[in-house]
N, C-alpha and C positions, 0 to 999 in steps of 0.2 A: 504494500500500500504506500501512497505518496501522501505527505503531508495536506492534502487535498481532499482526499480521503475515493482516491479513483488507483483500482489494479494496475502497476507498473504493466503499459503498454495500453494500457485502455482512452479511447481519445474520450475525450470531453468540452463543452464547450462551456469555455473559461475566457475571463480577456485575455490574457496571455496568449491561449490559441487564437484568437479572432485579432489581436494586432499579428499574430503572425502570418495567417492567411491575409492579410491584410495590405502583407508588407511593400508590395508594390506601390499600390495607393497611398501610403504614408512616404515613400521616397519621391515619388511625384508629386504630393505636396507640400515636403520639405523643400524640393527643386523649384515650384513654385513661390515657395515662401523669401528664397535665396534670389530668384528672378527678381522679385519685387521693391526685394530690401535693394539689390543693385538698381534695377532703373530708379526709382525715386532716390539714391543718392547721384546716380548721372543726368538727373532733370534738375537738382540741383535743392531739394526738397529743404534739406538737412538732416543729420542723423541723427538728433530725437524725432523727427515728423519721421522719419523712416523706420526708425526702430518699433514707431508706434504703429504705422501702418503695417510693418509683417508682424507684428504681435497680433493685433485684427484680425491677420487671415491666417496665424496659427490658431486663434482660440476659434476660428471659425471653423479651421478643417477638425480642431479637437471636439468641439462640440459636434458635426456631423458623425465623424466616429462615431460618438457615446450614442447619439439617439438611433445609431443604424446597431449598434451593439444591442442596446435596450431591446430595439424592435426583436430581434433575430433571439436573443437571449429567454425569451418568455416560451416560444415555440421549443428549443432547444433543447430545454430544462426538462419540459414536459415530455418531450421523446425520451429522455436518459429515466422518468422517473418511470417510464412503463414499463422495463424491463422488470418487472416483482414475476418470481414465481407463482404467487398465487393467482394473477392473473391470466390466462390463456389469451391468445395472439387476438382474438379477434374482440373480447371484450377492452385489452388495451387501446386497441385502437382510437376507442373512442372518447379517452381519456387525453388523448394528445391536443393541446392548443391551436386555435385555430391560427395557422400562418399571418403574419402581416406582409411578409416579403414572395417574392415571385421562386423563388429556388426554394423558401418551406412548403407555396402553394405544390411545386412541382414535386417534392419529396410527400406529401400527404398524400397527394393521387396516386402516387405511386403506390404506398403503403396499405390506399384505401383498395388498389387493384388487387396487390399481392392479397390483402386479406381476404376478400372477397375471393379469390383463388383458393385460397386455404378453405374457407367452408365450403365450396361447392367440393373438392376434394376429401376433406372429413365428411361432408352428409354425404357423397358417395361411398365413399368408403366402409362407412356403417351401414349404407342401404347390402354391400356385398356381403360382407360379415353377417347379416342379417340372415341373410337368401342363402349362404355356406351354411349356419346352424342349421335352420328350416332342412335343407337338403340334409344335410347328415341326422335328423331328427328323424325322416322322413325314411331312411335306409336303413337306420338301427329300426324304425320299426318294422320293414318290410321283413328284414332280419331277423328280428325275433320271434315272430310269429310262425317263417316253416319250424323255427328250432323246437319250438314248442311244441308243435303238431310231429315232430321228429321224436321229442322225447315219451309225448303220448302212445305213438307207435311202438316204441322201445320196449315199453311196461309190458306189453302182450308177447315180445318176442322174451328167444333163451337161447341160448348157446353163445358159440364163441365170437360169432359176427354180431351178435348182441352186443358182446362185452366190448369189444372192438369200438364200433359205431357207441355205443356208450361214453369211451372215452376221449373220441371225437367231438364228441358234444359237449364235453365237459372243458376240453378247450378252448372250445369257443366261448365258453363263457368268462374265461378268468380276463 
C-alpha cells in the first residue's frame, strides 16, 4: 500500500496523476506565460506591469486546471468506489457519477454497453444451466424407471443370470 492508501501499481485519480497527464498543457502554458512576460517587456510595458500581467495568466491557467480537475475528479472517484465486492458489475454501474466531461460521457457508455453485455450473457447463461438440469432431470428419470421395472422382474427370477443382472443393477445405483 502507498501512503494514499491505493495497491502499489494501482492507478488512481489523484492531482498528482491529473497534473501528470496533464503535463503537456501545463508546458504550453508555462511557454505561454514566458511568451507574454517577454512581449510586454519588449513593448516596453515594465517589469512590475509584466510581472503582473503573466501572474494573471498563471493564476488563470491554474485556476482552469483546478475547475477541469474538480469537474473530472467527482466522476473518477465514483468509478474507483464501485469496485466493492459486495456489489456485482451490473448493480455498480449504476452507482457511478454522472460524467460532466466528454471522455467520462465516452467511458460510461462504454461501461453502460459492457454491462449491459454482461447480463444479457449471465441471463443466458442461467437460461442454459437451466435447460442442462431440466434435461438431466428429465434422463435420471427416464433412467430410473426401466431400473425399477428391471429390478421388479428380478424378484421373480433365480439363478445365476439372476444374480449376475442383480449386481448390475446394483451399480447403477451407487
Amino acid at each position: 500500500m502507498t501512503w494514499w492508501g491505493h495497491a502499489e501499481g494501482a492507478e488512481s485519480f489523484t492531482p498528482t496523476g491529473y497534473l501528470r497527464d496533464h503535463g503537456p498543457i501545463i508546458l504550453l502554458g508555462t511557454g505561454c506565460i514566458a511568451g507574454v512576460f517577454a512581449m510586454a517587456v519588449t513593448l516596453g510595458i515594465g517589469i512590475d506591469a509584466s510581472v503582473t500581467l503573466s501572474t494573471f495568466v498563471l493564476i488563470c491557467l491554474c485556476l482552469g486546471l483546478i475547475v477541469d480537475y474538480l469537474r473530472r475528479a467527482r466522476f473518477w472517484t465514483s468509478v474507483e468506489e464501485v469496485g466493492t465486492p459486495e456489489l456485482s458489475a451490473c448493480e455498480s454501474v449504476t452507482l457511478v457519477a454522472d460524467p460532466r466531461f466528454l471522455e467520462g460521457r465516452l467511458a460510461q457508455d462504454a461501461i453502460d454497453r459492457l454491462s449491459a453485455q454482461a447480463s444479457r450473457e449471465l441471463t443466458q447463461a442461467q437460461a442454459d444451466a437451466d435447460a442442462y438440469r431440466e434435461y438431466l432431470e428429465l434422463w435420471i428419470h427416464g433412467t430410473k424407471t426401466p431400473i425399477a421395472a428391471a429390478k421388479l422382474i428380478l424378484d421373480r427370477l433365480e439363478g445365476p443370470d439372476a444374480y449376475k443382472l442383480s449386481r448390475e443393477l446394483e451399480r447403477m445405483e451407487v
